[in-house]
C-alpha positions as CSV (number, residue, x, y, z in Angstrom):
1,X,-49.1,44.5,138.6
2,X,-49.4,41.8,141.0
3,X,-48.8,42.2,144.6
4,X,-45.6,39.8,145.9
5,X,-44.1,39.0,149.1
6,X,-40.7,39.4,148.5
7,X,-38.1,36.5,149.2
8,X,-36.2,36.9,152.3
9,X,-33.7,34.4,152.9
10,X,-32.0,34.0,156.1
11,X,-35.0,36.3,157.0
12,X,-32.9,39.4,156.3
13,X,-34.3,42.2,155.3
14,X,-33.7,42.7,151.2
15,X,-34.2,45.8,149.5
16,X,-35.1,45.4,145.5
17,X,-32.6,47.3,143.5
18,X,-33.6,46.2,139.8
19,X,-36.8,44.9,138.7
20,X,-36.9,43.1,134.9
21,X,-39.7,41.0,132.7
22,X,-37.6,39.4,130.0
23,X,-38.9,40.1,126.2
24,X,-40.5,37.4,124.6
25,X,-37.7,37.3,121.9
26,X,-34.8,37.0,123.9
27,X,-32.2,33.6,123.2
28,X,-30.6,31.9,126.1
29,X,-28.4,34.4,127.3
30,X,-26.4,34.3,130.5
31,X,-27.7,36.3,133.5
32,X,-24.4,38.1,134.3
33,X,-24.1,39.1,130.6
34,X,-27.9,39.9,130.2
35,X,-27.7,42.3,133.1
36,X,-24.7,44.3,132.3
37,X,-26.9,45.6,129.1
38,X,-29.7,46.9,131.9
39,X,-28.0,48.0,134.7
40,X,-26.1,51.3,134.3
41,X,-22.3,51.1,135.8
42,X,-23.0,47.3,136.1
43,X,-19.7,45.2,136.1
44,X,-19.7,41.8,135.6
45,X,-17.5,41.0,138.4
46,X,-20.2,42.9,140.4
47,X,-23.2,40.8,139.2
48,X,-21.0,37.6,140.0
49,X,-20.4,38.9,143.0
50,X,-24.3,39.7,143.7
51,X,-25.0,36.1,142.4
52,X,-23.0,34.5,144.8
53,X,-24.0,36.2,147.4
54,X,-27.8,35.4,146.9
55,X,-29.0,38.4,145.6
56,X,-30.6,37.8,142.0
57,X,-33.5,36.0,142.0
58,X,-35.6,34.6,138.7
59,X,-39.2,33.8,138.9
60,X,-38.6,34.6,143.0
61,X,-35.5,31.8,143.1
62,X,-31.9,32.8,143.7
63,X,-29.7,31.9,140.9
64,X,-26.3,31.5,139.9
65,X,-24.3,33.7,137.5
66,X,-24.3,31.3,134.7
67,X,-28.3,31.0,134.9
68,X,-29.3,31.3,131.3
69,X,-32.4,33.8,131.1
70,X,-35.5,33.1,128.9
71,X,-38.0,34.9,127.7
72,X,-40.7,36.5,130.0
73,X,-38.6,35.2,133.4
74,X,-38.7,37.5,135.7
75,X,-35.6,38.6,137.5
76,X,-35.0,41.1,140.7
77,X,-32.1,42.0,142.4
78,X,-32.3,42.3,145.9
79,X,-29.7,43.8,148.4
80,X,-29.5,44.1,152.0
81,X,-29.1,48.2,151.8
82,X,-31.8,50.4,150.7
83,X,-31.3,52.1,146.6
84,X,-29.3,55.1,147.4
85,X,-31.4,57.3,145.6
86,X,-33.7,56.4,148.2
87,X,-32.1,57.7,150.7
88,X,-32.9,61.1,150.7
89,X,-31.0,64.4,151.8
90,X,-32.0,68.0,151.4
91,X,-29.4,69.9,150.1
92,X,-29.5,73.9,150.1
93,X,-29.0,74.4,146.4
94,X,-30.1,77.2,144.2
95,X,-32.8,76.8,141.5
96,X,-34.7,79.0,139.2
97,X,-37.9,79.1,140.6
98,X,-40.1,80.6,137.6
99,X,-43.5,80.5,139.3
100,X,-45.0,79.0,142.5
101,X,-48.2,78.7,144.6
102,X,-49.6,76.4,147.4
103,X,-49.9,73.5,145.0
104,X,-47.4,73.5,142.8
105,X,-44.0,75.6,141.3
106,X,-42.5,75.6,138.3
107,X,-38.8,75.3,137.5
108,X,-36.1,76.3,135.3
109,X,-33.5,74.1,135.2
110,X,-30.1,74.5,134.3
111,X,-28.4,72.2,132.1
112,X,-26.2,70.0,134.0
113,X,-28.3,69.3,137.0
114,X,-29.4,65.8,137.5
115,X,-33.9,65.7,138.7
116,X,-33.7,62.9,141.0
117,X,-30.7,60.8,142.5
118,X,-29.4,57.9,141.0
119,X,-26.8,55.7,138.6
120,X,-24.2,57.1,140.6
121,X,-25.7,60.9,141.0
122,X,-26.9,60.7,144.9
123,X,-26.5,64.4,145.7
124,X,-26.9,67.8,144.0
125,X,-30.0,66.9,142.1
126,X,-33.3,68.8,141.9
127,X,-34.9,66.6,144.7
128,X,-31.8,67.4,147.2
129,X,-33.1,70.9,146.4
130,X,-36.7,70.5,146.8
131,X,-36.2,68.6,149.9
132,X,-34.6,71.0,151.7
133,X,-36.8,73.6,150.6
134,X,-40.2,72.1,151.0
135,X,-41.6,69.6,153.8
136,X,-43.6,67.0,152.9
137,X,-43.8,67.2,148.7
138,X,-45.9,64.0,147.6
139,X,-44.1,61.1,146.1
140,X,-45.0,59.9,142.7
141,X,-45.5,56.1,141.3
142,X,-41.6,56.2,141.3
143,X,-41.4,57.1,145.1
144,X,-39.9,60.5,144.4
145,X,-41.2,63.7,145.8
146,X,-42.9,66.6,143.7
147,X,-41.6,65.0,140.4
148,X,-44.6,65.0,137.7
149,X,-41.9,64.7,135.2
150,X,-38.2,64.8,134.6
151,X,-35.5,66.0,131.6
152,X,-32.1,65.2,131.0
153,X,-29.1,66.1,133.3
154,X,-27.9,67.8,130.4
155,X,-31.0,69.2,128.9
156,X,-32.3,72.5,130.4
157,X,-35.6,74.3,130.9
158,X,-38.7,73.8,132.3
159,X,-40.4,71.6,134.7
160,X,-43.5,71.6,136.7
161,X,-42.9,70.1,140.9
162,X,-46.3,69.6,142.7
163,X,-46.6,70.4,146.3
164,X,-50.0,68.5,147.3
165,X,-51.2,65.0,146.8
166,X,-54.3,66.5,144.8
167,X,-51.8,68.7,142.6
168,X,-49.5,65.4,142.1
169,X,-52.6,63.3,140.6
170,X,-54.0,66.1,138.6
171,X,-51.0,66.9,136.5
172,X,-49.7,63.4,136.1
173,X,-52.9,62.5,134.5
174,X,-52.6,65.5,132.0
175,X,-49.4,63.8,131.1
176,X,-50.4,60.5,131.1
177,X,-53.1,62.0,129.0
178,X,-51.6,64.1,126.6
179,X,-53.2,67.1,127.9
180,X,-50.3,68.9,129.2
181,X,-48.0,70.8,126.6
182,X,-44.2,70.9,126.0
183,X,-41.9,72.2,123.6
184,X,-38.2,72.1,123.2
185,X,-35.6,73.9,120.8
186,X,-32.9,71.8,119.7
187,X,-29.9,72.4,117.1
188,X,-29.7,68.7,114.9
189,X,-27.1,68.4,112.3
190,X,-27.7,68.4,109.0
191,X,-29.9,70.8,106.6
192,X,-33.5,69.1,107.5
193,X,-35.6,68.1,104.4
194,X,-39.2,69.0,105.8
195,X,-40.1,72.5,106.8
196,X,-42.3,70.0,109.5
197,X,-43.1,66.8,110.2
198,X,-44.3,64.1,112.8
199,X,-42.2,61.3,113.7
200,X,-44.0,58.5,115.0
201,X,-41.9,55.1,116.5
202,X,-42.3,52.6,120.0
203,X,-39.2,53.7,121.8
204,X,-37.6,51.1,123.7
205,X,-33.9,50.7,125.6
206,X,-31.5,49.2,122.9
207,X,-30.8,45.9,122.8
208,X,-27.1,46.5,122.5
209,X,-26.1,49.7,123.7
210,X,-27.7,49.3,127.9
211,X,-27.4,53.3,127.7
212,X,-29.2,54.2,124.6
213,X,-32.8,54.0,123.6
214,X,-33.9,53.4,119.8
215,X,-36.8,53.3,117.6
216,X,-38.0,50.0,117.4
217,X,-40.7,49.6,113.7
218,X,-43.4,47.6,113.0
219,X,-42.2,44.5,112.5
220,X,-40.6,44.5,116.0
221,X,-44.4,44.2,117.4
222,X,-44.7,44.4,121.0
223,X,-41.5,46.1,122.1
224,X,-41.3,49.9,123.3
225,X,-43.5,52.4,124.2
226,X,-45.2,54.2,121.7
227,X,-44.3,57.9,121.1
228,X,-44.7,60.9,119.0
229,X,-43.2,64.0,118.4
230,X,-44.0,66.7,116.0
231,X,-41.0,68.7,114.8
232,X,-40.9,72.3,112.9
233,X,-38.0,74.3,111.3
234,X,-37.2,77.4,112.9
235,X,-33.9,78.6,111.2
236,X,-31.7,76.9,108.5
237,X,-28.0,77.3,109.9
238,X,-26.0,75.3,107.2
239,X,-24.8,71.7,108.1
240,X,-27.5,72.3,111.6
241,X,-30.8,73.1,111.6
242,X,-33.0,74.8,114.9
243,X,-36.0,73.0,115.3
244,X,-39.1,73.6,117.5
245,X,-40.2,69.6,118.9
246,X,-43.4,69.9,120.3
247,X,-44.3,66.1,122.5
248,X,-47.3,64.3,122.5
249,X,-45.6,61.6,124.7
250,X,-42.6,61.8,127.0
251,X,-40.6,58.9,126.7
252,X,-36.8,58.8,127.8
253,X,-34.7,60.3,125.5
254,X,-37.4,61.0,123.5
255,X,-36.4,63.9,121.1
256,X,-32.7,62.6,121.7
257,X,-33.7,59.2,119.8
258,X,-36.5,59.9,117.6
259,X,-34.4,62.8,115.7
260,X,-31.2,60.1,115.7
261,X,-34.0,57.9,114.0
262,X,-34.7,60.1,111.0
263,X,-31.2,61.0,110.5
264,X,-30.6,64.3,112.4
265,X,-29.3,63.9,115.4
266,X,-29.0,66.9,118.1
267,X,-25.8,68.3,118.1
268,X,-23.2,67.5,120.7
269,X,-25.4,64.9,122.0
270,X,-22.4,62.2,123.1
271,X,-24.6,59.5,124.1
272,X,-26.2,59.5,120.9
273,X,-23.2,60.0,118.5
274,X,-23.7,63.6,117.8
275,X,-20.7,65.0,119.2
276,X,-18.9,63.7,116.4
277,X,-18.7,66.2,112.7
278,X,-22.2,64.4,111.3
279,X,-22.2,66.8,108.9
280,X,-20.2,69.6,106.5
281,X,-16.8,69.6,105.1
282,X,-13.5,67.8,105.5
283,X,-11.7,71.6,106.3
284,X,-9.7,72.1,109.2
285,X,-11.2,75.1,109.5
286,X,-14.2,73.7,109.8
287,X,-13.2,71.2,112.5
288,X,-12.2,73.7,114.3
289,X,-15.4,76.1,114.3
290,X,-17.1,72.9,115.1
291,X,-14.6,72.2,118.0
292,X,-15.3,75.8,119.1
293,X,-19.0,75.1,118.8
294,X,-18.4,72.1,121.1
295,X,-16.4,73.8,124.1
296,X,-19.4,76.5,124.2
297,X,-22.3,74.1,124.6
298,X,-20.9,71.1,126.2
299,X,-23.7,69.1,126.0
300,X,-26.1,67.9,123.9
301,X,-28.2,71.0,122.1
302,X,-32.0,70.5,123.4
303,X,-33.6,73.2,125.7
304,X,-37.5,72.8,127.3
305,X,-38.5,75.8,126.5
306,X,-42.3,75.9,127.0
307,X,-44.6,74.3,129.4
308,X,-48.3,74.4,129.9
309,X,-51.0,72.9,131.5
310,X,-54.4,73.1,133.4
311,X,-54.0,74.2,137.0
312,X,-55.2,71.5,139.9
313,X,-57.1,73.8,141.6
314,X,-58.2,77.0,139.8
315,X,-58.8,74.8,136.5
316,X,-56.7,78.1,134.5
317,X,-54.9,76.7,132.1
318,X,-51.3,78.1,132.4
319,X,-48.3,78.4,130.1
320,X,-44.9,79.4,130.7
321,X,-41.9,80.4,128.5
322,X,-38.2,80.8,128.6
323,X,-35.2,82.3,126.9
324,X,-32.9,79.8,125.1
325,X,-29.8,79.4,127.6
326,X,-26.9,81.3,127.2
327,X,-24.9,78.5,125.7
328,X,-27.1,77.6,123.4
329,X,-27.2,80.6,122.3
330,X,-23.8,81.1,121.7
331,X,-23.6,78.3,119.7
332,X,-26.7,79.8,117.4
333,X,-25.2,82.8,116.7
334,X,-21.8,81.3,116.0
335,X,-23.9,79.1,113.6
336,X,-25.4,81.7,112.0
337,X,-22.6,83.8,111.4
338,X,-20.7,80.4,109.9
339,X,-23.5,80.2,107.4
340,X,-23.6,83.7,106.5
341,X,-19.7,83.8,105.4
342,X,-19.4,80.2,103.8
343,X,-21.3,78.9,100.1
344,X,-23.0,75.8,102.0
């Protein structure tokens, strides 16, 4: 990327909040509208608002609301505070520390806890946590300390936190390179067809929906990130199956979008439509198992259950494991007891 002096007018100091490269297919589209489909909790009062006051710029110019974008401008919005999530406050919080050294620990986290601050999430994260508990953790490219990786809020398990610049390079290049491994368990509905498979698809934010991602194909060339993630049955459970996803990329949402994609998507997963009755009967009965399902995993089924990768400085490769959380689990057995009673 090209280095840029940003714009400062009235030679205030302006902080950029929101950085965005148009795709080349975009139509004329008006920038208050265009942005409320990237920027999470957007309003459109709010971008008029920013508008007016000088803070969007295209191609480094400040615009008004009813700029039309076009494909490949570039658009920034810049503000006179810092990005919250940049301002940074330890915060004495428990976490399941798994396994640490001088260069690194390894985390269990527990569903519901946000990794790093933003989109309206500024304290009780995973970096409040770290913060307070460690001095000086290296930032990564995103400018956020000890973070090789991320999950979900709602997605639990495992993640890996370096503690040294050296340790912070040498396991994001195993991501970047593929060299690391993860897998997670996750209840989808429906009975799946394959006993395993590989799903391959650029992922990409939707075009639509500003909090989803979706799998864009082949003839929509040039958009997304490619990504792949191979998937195994573990246990048939009626109208849901367990599946083992092992990734070979980590994309946002990954699992979340590529299992929507091929028609199974994870249980309870709001965001993506799977907290709805995808599959099974029109019984009440059944709605209200389901409903009972629901209320003991309220959240979308997917658990990071394994982690490995080559240590920085010994060069050992090391794996770790955990148990499927307790609501998840719940939900498993109430599964498989369903199943067992009823001619599915």
């Amino acid at each position: 990327m090209d280095d840029y002096t940003p714009i400062l007018p009235d030679e205030n100091n302006l902080y950029e909040h929101h950085a965005f490269t148009v795709d080349k297919g975009q139509a004329p589209l008006r920038i208050d509208k265009y942005l409320m489909n990237f920027v999470e909790n957007a309003t459109r009062n709010k971008i008029q608002a920013a508008a007016k006051e000088g803070s969007i710029f295209v191609n480094d110019v400040a615009i008004k609301s009813n700029y039309k974008v076009k494909p490949y401008d570039s658009i920034r919005v810049l503000l006179s505070h810092p990005p919250f999530e940049n301002l940074l406050v330890g915060e004495d919080i428990d976490i399941d520390v798994v396994y640490e050294d001088d260069d690194l620990l390894v985390v269990n986290k527990s569903p519901g806890m946000v990794v790093h601050p933003g989109h309206g999430n500024y304290s009780g994260t995973l970096i409040n946590a770290l913060i307070h508990r460690f001095d000086n953790l290296p930032n990564n490219s995103s400018e956020r300390p000890g973070l090789v990786h991320r999950i979900d809020k709602d997605t639990s398990g495992l993640l890996v936190v370096a503690k040294t610049e050296i340790a912070m390079a040498h396991l994001s290049a195993q991501f970047a390179n593929k060299t690391s491994e993860r897998e997670y368990v996750a209840i989808v509905w429906g009975n799946m067809k394959e006993e395993e498979g590989t799903i391959e698809g650029n992922i990409g934010r939707h075009p639509k929906n500003r909090l989803q991602n979706t799998v864009f194909l082949d003839d929509d060339e040039g958009k997304g990130k490619p990504a792949v993630t191979h998937y195994k049955v573990l246990e048939r459970l009626g109208y849901v199956t367990l599946v083992s996803c092992k990734l070979e990329t980590g994309r946002t949402h990954q699992i979340r979008v590529h299992m929507k994609h091929i028609g199974h998507t994870l249980f309870n997963d709001a965001r993506y439509g799977g907290e709805k009755i995808l599959k099974g009967t029109t019984f009440t009965k059944y709605k209200q198992f389901v409903d009972n399902c629901f209320k003991v995993l309220p959240r979308q089924a997917l658990h990071a259950k394994t982690l490995g990768f080559e240590h920085p400085t010994t060069g050992k490769f090391m794996q770790f494991d955990t148990e499927i959380p307790d609501d998840m689990q719940q939900c498993i057995e109430k599964w498989k007891s369903y199943s067992k009673h009823q001619e599915l």
